[in-house]
C-alpha positions as CSV (number, residue, x, y, z in Angstrom):
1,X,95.8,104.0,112.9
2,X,99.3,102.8,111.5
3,X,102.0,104.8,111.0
4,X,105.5,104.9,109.5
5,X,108.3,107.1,110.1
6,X,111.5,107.5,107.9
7,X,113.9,108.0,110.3
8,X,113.3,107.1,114.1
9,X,115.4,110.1,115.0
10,X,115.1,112.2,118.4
11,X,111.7,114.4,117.9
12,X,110.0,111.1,116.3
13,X,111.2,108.7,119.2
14,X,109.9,112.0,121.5
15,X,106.7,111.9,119.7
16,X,106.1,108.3,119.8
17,X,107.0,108.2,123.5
18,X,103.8,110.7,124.3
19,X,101.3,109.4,121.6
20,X,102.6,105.9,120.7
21,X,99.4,104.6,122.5
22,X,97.0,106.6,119.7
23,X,98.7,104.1,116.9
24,X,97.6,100.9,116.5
25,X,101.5,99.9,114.5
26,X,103.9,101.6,114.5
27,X,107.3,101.2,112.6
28,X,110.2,103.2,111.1
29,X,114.1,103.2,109.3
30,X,117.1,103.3,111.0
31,X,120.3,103.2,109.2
32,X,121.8,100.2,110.3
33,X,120.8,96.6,111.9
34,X,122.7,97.8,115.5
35,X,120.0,100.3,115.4
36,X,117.0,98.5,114.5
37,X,117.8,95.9,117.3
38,X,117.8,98.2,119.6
39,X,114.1,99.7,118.7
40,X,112.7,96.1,118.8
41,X,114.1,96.8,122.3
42,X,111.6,99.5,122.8
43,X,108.5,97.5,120.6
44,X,109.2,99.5,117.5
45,X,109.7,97.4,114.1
46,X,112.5,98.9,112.3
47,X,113.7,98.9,108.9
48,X,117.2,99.4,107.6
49,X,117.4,102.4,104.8
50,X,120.5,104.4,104.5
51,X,119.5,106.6,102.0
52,X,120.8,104.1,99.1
53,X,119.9,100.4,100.3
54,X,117.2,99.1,101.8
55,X,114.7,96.4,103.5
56,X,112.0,95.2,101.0
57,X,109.9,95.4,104.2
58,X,109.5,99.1,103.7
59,X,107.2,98.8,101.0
60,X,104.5,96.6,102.6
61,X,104.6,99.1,105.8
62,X,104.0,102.3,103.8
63,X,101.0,100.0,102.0
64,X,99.6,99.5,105.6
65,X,100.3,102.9,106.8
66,X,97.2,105.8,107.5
67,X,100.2,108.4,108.3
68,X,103.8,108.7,107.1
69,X,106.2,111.1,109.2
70,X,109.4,112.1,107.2
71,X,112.6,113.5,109.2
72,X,115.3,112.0,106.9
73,X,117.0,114.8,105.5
74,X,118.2,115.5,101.6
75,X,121.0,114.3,100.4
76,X,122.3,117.0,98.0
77,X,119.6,118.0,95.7
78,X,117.7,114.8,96.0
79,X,114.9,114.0,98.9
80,X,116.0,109.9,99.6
81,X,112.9,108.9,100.8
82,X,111.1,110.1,97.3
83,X,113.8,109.0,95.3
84,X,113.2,105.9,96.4
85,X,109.2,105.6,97.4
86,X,107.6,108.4,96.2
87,X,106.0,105.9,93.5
88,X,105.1,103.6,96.3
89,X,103.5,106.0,98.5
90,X,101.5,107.5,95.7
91,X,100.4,104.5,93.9
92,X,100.5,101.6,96.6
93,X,99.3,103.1,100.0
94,X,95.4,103.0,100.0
95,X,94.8,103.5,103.8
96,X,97.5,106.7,103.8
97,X,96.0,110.1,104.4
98,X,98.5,112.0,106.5
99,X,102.4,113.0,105.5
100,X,104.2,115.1,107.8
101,X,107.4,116.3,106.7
102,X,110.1,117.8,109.3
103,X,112.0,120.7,108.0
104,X,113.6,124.0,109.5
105,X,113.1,127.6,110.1
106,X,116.4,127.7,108.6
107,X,114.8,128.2,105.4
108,X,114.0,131.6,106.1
109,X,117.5,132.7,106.2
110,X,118.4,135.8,107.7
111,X,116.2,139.0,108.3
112,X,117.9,141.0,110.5
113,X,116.2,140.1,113.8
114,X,112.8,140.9,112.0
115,X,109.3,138.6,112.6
116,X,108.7,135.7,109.9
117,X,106.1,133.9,109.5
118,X,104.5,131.0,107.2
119,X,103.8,133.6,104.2
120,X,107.1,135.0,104.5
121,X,109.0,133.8,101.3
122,X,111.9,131.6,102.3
123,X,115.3,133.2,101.7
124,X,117.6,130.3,102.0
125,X,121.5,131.1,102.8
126,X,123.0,128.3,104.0
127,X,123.3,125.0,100.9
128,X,121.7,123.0,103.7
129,X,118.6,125.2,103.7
130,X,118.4,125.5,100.1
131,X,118.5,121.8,100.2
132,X,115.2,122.0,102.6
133,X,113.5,123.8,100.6
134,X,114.0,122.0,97.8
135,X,112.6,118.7,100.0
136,X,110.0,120.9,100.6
137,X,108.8,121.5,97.5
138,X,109.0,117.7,96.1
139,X,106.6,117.1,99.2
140,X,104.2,119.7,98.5
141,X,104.0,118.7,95.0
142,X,103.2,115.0,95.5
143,X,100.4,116.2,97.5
144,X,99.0,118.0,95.6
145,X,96.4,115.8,93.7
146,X,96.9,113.0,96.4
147,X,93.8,111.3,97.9
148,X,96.1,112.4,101.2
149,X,97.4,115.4,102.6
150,X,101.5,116.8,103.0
151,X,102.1,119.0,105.8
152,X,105.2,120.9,105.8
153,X,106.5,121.1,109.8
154,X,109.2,123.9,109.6
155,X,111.1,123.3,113.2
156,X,112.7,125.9,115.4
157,X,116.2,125.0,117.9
158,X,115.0,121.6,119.2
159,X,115.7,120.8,122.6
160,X,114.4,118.6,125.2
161,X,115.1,115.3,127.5
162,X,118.9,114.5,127.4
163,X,119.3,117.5,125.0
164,X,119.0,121.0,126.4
165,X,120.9,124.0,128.4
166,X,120.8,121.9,132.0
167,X,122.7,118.8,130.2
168,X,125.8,121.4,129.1
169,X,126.2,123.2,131.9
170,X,126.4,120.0,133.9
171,X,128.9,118.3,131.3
172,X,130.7,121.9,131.2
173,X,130.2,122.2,127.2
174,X,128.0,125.1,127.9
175,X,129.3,128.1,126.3
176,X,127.9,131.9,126.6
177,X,128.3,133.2,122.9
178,X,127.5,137.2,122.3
179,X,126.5,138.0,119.3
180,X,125.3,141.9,119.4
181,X,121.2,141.6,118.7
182,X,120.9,137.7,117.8
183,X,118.0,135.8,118.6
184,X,117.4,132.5,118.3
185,X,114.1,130.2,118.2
186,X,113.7,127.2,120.1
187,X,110.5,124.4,120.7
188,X,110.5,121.8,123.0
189,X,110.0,118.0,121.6
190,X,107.0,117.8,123.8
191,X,105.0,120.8,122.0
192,X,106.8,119.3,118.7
193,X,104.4,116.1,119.5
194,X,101.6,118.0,120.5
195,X,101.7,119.8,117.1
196,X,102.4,116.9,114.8
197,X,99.3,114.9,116.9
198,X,96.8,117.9,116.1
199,X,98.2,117.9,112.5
200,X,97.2,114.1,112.2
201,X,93.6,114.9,114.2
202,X,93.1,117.9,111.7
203,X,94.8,117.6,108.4
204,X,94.8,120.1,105.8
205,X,96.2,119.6,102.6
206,X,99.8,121.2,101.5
207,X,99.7,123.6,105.2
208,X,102.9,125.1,106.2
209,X,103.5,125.2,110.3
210,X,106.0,127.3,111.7
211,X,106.8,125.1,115.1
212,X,108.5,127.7,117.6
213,X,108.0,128.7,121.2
214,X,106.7,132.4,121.9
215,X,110.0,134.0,122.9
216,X,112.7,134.1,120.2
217,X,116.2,135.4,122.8
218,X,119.5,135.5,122.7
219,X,121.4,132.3,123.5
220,X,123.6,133.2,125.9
221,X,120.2,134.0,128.3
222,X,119.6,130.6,127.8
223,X,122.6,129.1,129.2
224,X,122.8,132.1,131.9
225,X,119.2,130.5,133.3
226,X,119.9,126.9,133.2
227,X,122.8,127.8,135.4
228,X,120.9,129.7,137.5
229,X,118.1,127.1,137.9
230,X,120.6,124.9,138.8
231,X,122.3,127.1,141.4
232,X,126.0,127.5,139.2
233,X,127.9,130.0,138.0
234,X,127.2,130.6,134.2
235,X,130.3,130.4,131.9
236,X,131.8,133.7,130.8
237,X,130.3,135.6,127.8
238,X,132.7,135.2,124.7
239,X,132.5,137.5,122.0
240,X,131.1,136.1,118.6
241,X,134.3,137.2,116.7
242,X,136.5,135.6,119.8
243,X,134.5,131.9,120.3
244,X,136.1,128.4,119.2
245,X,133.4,127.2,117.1
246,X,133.1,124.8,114.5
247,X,132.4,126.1,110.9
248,X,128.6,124.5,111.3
249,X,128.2,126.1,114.7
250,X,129.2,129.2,113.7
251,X,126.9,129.2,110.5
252,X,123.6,129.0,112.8
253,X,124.4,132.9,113.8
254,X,124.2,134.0,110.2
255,X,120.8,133.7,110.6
256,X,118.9,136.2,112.8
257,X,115.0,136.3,112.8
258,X,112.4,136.0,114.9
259,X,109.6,133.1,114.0
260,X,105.9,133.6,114.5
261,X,104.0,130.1,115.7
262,X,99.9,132.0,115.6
263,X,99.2,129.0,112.9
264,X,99.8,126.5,115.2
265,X,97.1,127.9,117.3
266,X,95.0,129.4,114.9
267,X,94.7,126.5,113.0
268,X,95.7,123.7,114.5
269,X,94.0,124.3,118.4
270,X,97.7,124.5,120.0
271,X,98.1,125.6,123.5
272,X,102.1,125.6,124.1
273,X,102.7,123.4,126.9
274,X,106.3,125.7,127.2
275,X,105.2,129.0,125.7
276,X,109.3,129.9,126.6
277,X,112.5,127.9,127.7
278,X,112.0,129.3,131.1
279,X,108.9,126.6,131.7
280,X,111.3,124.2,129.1
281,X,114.1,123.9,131.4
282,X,112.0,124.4,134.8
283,X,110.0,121.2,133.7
284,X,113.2,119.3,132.4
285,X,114.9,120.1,136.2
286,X,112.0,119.2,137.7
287,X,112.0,115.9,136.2
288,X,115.8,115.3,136.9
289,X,117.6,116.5,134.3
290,X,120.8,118.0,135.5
291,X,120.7,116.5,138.4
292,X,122.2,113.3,137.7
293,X,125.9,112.8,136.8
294,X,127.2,114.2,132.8
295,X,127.3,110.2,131.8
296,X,123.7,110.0,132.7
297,X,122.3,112.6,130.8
298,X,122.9,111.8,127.1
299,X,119.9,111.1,126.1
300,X,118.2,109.6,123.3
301,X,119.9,110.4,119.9
């Protein structure tokens, strides 16, 4: 099986670095030639698009490819990777029969700390979100009479190796925000991979997945147990209304909702390998993370 992914991002390079061995080729954009010398590094053949420009060798990779995974995100209210191969992908990619697209729960918007789940109608309130939903859609429709299938991954807060609650209380970024009754939802990259892999096993044409763990909880929990796993003292709690944050930052706590993941195990066989961040960040110490030095623990980007 070949695949192709627009944009060899974090969860992709996660995902490739548990199932790269079920692909026969694999390749994938990056948005500059630094970048794509870097994956030949790591055996991956990368191609340079930067949502305007980009390598002619795209094309013949999509025409090889049995599974394309998208995590390039709009730009305003256009999808770049349709606008500039959707006729490609529909008209010149015999072997294809799997599109994954990565979106957000963000689409939900806000519902007051109240459950969501795939049938839920979005309620977009950030321009970022609407955005998403609008990728969503283009997606969707171009499967819709498609000899393959689009899947629509709608991802909680990622986090995982180099990018999690042990690497910022070691580099002292953690911060304990209070928001009275906000929740947030969170997935590890390594149940992100397990999900997408199923989804390739067991397509199924224009599906929605909510990708979340089993315990939507407040973050400042969060960063109270990576310090505790890690035998510190947890930064103070700051009020929401009192906290330095940058406007984006601050925009995540507009939302407040609580995601349910049973399609991912209903339909797609998934047993969460970290059902909640407690076995996330116990599994992420275990393997060294937080141990080492703040310049060691960056992590892939």
């Amino acid at each position: 099986m070949n695949l192709f992914a627009f944009g060899l991002g974090y969860s992709v390079r996660q995902f490739l670095s548990l199932y790269r061995e079920r692909f026969k080729e694999i390749g994938g954009t990056v948005r500059s030639p630094e970048k794509a010398r870097a994956m030949a590094a790591e055996g991956i053949q990368a191609y340079r698009f930067d949502g305007s420009g980009y390598d002619s060798g795209i094309l013949e990779r999509i025409a090889r490819a049995d599974a394309l995974l998208v995590s390039v995100p709009p730009a305003s209210e256009t999808d770049p990777v349709l606008e500039h191969f959707a006729e490609a992908i529909a008209s010149s990619a015999p072997r294809l029969r799997w599109i994954g697209y990565l979106s957000t729960v963000g689409v939900y918007g806000d519902a007051g700390g109240a459950w969501v789940d795939e049938t839920t109608p979005p309620n977009p309130a950030t321009l970022r979100s609407r955005q998403r939903i609008g990728a969503e859609r283009q997606w969707l429709a171009l499967g819709e009479s498609a000899p393959f299938t689009v899947q629509i991954f709608r991802l909680a807060g990622i986090y995982g190796p180099g990018r999690n609650a042990l690497v910022k209380i070691v580099d002292g970024t953690a911060k304990r925000i209070v928001k009275k009754g906000q929740v947030f939802n969170r997935i590890h990259t390594a149940d992100i991979a397990q999900v997408l892999m199923a989804s390739i096993e067991r397509p199924s044409r224009n599906a929605i997945y909510n990708v979340a763990d089993d315990e939507p909880g407040p973050p400042q929990d969060v960063i109270a147990y990576a310090a505790e796993l890690l035998g510190r003292e947890p930064p103070p709690e700051v009020p929401f209304e009192e906290a330095d944050q940058t406007p984006m930052a601050r925009s995540f706590y507009s939302d407040n909702k609580r995601v349910r993941n049973t399609r991912i195990k209903t339909e797609l066989g998934v047993r969460l390998r970290y059902p909640t961040y407690r076995e996330g960040l116990q599994a992420l110490l275990d393997a060294g993370e937080g141990l080492r030095g703040s310049a060691d623990v960056g992590g892939p980007r």
